[in-house]
N, C-alpha and C positions, 0 to 999 in steps of 0.2 A: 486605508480605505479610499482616500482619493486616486492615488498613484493606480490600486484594482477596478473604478469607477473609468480610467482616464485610457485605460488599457484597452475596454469592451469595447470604448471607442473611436479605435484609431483605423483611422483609412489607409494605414501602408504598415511599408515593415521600419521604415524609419521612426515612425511615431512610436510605432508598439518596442521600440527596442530604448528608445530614450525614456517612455512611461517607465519601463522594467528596471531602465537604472536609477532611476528617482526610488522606486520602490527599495530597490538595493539602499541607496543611500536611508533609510528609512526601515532597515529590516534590523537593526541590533536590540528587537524586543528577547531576543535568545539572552543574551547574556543578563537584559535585566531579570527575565525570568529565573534564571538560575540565580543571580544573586538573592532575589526576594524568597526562593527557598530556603538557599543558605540562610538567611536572616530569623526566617520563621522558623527551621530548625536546627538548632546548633547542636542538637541533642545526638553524638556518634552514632549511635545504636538505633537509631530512627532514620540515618540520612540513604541507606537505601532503598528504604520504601518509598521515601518522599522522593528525590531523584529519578524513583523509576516510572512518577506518574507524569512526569514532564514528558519523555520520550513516549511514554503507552498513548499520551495526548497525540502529539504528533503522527504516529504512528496510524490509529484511526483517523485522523483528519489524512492523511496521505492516502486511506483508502476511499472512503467517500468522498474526496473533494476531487478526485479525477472522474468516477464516477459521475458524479453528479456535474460537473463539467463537459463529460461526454454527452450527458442526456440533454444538456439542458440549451448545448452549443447547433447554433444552423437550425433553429428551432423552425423557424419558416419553410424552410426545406422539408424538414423530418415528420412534422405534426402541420402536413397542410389543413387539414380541417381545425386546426384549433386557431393558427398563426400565419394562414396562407396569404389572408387580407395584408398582413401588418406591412408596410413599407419601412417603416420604422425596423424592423429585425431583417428585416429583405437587405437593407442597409446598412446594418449594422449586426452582423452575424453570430457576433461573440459577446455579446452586450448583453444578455439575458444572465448567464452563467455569472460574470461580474457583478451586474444589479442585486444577484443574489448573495457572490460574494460579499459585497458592499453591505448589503442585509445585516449579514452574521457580524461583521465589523462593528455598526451600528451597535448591535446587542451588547457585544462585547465591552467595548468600549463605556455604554449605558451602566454593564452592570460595574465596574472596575469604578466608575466614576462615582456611585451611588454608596457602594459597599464594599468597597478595599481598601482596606487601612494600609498607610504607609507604615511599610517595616523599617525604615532605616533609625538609629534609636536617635538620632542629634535630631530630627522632624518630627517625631513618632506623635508628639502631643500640639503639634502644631493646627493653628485654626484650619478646618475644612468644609469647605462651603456643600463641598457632594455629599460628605457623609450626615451631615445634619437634614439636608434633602433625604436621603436615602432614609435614615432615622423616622423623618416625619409620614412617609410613605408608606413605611410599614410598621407604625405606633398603632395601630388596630389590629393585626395581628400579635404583638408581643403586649400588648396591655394584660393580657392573665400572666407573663411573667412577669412585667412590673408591678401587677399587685404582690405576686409572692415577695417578691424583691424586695418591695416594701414594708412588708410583713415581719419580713428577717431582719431588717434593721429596725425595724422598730424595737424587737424582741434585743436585740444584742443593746439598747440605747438605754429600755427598763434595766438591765442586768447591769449597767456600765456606775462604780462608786461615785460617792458626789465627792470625794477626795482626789480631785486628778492631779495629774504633771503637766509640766507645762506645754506637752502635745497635746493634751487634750483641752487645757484651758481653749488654745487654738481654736480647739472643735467648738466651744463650746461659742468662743464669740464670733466664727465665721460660720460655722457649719460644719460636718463632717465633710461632706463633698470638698468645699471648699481647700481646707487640710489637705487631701488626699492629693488633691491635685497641685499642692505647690511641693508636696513630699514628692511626686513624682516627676516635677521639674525638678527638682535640688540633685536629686539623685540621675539624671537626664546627663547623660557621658557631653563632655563636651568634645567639640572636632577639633581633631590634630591634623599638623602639618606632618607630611611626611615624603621625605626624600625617596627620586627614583630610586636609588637603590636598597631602599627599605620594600617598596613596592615590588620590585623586580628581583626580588630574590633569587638565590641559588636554584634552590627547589622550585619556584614559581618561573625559571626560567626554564627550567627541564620538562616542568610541565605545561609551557605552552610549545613548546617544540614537538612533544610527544603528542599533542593536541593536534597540532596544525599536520604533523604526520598520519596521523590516525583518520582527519576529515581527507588528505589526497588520497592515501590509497582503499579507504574505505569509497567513496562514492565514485575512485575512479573503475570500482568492481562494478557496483551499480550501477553504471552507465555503459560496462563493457556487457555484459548477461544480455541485456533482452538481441543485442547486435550478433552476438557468439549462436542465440536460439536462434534468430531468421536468418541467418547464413546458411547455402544452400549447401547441400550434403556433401558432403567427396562420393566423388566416381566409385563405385563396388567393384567395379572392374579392375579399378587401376591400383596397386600395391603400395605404399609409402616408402619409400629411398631410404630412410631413417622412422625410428620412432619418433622425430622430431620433425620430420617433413609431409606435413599434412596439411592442410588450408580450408576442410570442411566443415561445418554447423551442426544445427541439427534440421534446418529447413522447416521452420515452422512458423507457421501464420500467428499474426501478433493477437487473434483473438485466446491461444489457447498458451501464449504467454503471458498477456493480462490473468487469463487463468491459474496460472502457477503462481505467479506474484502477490496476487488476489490470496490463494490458500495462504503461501509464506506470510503475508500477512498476519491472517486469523493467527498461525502458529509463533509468529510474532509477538503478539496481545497475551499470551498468555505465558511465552516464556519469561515477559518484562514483568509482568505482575505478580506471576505465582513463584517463579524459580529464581526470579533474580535479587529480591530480598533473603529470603531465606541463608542462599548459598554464600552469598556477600557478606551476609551477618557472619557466617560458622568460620567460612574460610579467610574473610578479611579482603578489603579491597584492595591493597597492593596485590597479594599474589592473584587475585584475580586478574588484573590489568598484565600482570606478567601472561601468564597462561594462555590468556588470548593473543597476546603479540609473539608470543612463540608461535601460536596457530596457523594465527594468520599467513604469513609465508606457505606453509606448507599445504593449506586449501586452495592459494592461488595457483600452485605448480600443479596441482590438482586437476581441477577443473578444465582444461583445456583437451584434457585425454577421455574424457565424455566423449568426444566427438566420434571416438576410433567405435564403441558399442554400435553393434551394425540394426539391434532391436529397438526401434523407435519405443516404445513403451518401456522397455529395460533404462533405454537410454534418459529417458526423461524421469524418469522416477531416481537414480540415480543422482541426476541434477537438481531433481529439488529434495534429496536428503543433503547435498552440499548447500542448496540455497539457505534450508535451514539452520544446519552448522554456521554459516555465515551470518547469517539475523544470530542467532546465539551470543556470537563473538563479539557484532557489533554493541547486540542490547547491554551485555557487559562490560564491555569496553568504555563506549560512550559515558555513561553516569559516573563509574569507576574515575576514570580521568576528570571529571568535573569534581566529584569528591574531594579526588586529591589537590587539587587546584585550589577548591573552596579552604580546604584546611592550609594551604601554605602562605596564604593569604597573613600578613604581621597583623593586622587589626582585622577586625569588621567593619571600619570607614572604608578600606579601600578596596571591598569586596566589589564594587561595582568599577572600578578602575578593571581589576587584574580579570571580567568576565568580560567587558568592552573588549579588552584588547583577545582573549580566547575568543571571542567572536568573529572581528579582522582575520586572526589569524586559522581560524576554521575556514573563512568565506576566500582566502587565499588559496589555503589546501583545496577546496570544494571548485575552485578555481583551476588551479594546476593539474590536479590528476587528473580529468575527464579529459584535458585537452594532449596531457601524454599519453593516457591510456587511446586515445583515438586517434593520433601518428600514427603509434607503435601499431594497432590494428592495420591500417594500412601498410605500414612497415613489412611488418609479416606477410600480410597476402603477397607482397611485390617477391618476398625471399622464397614465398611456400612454405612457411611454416607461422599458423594460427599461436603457437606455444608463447611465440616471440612477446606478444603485449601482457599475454599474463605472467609470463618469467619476471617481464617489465613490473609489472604492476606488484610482484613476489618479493624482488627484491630493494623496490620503495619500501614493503612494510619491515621486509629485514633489516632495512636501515632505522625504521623510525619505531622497532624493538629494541634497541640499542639505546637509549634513552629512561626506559623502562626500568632499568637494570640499578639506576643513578639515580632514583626515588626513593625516598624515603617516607614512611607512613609517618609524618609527624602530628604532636596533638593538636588537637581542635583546636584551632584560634579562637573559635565562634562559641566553643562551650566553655572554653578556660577563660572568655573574658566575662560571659554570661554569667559563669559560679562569682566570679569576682567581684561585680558588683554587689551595691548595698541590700539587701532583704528588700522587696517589695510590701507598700504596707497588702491585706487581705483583698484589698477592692481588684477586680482585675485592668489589666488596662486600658480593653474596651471603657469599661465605666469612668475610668479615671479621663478617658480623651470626652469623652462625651458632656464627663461635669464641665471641662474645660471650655469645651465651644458653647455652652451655655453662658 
C-alpha cells in the first residue's frame, strides 16, 4: 500500500522505478496465498476448485485494475470540469489511480486483520488481538446464532450422565469451553526442524524448475501479442523469400487490442471456474500439466503465421481463437503446478518455505522471458523474419516440458498429515480459538 501510495507520487522515472522495486521486494503475498490455500484445503478432491479461485481473482483484478487506472489517470487533463482547478493532480498526474489503489489496500488489509484466522496449525490457537476486534464488531449481527448456539449446548449438557470420566470431570470444574480449548492445544502439532534437503526434495525440485519455466515463457507470450498486433503489416505487394521470411503484424491500434484482451479475458473467467475444476478432477492433475506443456510449444510456432492471413477480420479472429487456446493452457497450467508443488511439500510446516521460494522463482522467470522475448523481437526484424522470437519463445517452453515428464503425482502431504492427527473434539475450531482469547 505504501510502496502504490509512494508511486502516484513520484516526480521522475527514477523515483517511480525505485518505488516499484520496494514494491517488488514486498510482492511475495503469491506464495503466502497459495500456501494459506493449501492449509485450508488439504482435502485432494477439493484442491482444484479452491486453486482456481486464486487465479479467476487475479485474473479480474487484471481487467479492472488497468481499466480503472486508465479512467482515473491525468484526471485534470481528461475531466476538466470536474478536476480542472486541482493543482494538486495538475502535479501529480497518477496520484488519483493510487489513492484509489491505496483504498482497496486499506480494505483489504482491514478485512484480513479483523477476520482471517491464521491457518498455519503450530499458531492456529494463538492470541489475536484482530480477530476479537473483529468478533466484537460483528456480536449484533451473529447474536441469533449465539442464542441457537447456546441453545444447543445447553440441550447436549441436560442429556450429558452425572457418571463421568475423567474428561468430563475436567468439564465439569473448568468449564466445557475451557476443556475444549486445552484438548485442542494438546493435540496442536508441534514445529519441527527440518533439513534443506527434506525441504527441497527431488519432486519439489522439479517442480520449481518446471514452475520457474512455465512463468518465462508463459508471460514472455504475453508481452510479445500486443507488440506482434501493432506491428505494421507487410507490404501486399512484396512475396516472402521463404515461409519463414516475413517481418509483418497485423497493424492494429492498441484500442482494439485492449479489445481482444478485454474479451480473452471474460473467456478467461470462465474457463477457470467452470471447466477447470471439473476436467482436473476426472482427468488428474498431472496429465493435465503434461498436455499443456506439450501444447504449448506447438501454439508458439503457431502464432506467428497469423500474420501471412491477408483478411484483417479472418486474421484477427483467428488470433484470438489462439489467444484463448493460450488462457486455456495457461489457466491449467498455473494451478496444476501449484498443486503439485503444494503436495510435494514433506510436512505442512514447510508449505510456506517451498511457495516463497516458487514465488523468487516465478518473479525470475516473469523476469527472464520478457526480456529474451523482446531481443529476439528485435532479433528477427534485423534477419526478416518475425518467426525468430516466437520459435525463441517455442522452444523455452519445449525445454521447460521436459521437466513435466519427471513428476510424479505423489499423496497429499496436507491430507495424510491432516487424516493423521488425533479426532478433534465436536466444538469447531473457530469456537475452540475464540474460548481461548477469552
Amino acid at each position: 500500500m505504501v510502496t502504490s501510495l509512494a508511486f502516484g507520487f513520484s516526480s521522475g522515472l527514477t523515483a517511480a522505478l525505485v518505488n516499484r522495486a520496494f514494491a517488488g521486494l514486498g510482492g511475495g503475498n503469491g506464495g503466502i496465498i497459495r500456501t494459506a490455500v493449501a492449509e485450508l484445503v488439504p482435502q485432494r478432491e477439493l484442491q482444484p476448485r479452491a486453486f482456481s479461485i486464486v487465479p479467476l481473482t487475479f485474473t479480474v483484478g487484471s481487467m479492472l485494475g488497468p481499466a480503472f487506472g486508465g479512467f482515473l489517470a491525468n484526471a485534470a487533463t481528461k475531466y476538466p470540469t470536474l478536476f480542472g482547478n486541482s493543482q494538486f493532480l495538475r502535479m501529480y498526474p497518477y496520484a488519483l489511480p493510487n489513492l484509489a489503489a491505496g483504498g482497496l489496500f486499506a480494505v483489504t488489509i482491514t478485512v484480513c486483520a479483523l477476520f482471517f484466522r491464521e491457518t498455519l496449525d503450530s499458531k492456529r490457537n494463538q492470541h489475536d488481538l484482530g480477530l476479537r476486534l473483529g468478533r466484537a464488531l460483528m456480536s449484533g449481527c451473529q447474536r441469533r446464532k449465539s442464542h441457537l448456539a447456546s441453545f444447543d449446548t445447553t440441550s447436549r449438557l441436560e442429556r450429558t450422565p452425572l457418571i463421568q470420566d475423567a474428561l468430563t470431570s475436567l468439564h465439569s470444574k473448568n468449564g466445557p469451553q475451557r476443556a475444549n480449548c486445552q484438548q485442542a492445544k494438546d493435540q496442536q502439532p508441534q514445529p519441527q526442524q527440518f533439513s534443506w534437503s527434506e525441504v527441497f526434495s527431488r519432486q519439489s525440485q522439479i517442480n520449481l524448475l518446471e514452475y520457474g519455466m512455465l512463468a518465462m515463457h508463459s508471460v514472455a507470450c504475453d508481452q510479445l501479442l500486443p507488440i506482434f498486433m501493432h506491428h505494421p503489416r507487410a507490404d501486399p505487394t512484396t512475396t516472402p523469400r521463404s515461409p519463414f521470411q516475413f517481418t509483418g503484424g497485423f497493424g492494429i491500434d492498441s484500442g482494439r487490442i485492449g479489445f481482444l484482451l478485454m474479451l480473452n479475458a471474460f473467456v478467461g473467467i470462465f474457463i477457470q471456474f467452470i471447466l477447470f475444476p471439473p476436467v482436473a478432477k476426472n482427468l488428474g492433475i498431472l496429465n493435465c500439466l503434461k498436455a499443456c506443456a506439450l501444447a504449448f510449444p506447438v501454439l508458439y510456432i503457431l502464432i506467428p503465421f497469423t500474420a501471412l492471413i491477408r483478411s484483417p477480420g479472418l486474421q484477427q479472429g483467428i488470433m484470438f481463437v489462439l489467444m484463448v487456446t493460450k488462457s486455456l493452457l495457461t489457466i491449467f497450467a498455473w494451478p496444476c503446478s501449484t498443486i503439485l508443488l503444494s503436495n510435494s511439500a514433506a510436512s505442512p510446516q514447510i508449505l510456506g518455505t517451498l511457495n516463497g521460494v516458487a514465488t523468487s522463482v516465478g518473479a525470475l522467470g516473469r523476469t527472464i522471458g520478457p526480456a529474451i522475448g523482446g531481443v529476439m523481437f528485435t532479433v528477427g526484424l534485423d534477419v526478416g523474419s518475425v518467426v525468430v522470437p516466437w520459435w525463441t519463445v517455442g522452444g523455452i517452453a519445449a525445454v521447460g516440458a521436459l521437466p513435466v515428464f519427471w513428476l510424479k503425482e505423489t499423496p497429499d502431504t496436507v491430507d495424510t498429515v491432516t487424516r493423521a492427527m488425533p479426532p478433534k473434539n465436536n466444538s469447531n475450531t473457530s469456537e475452540v480459538a475464540a474460548d481461548d482469547d477469552e
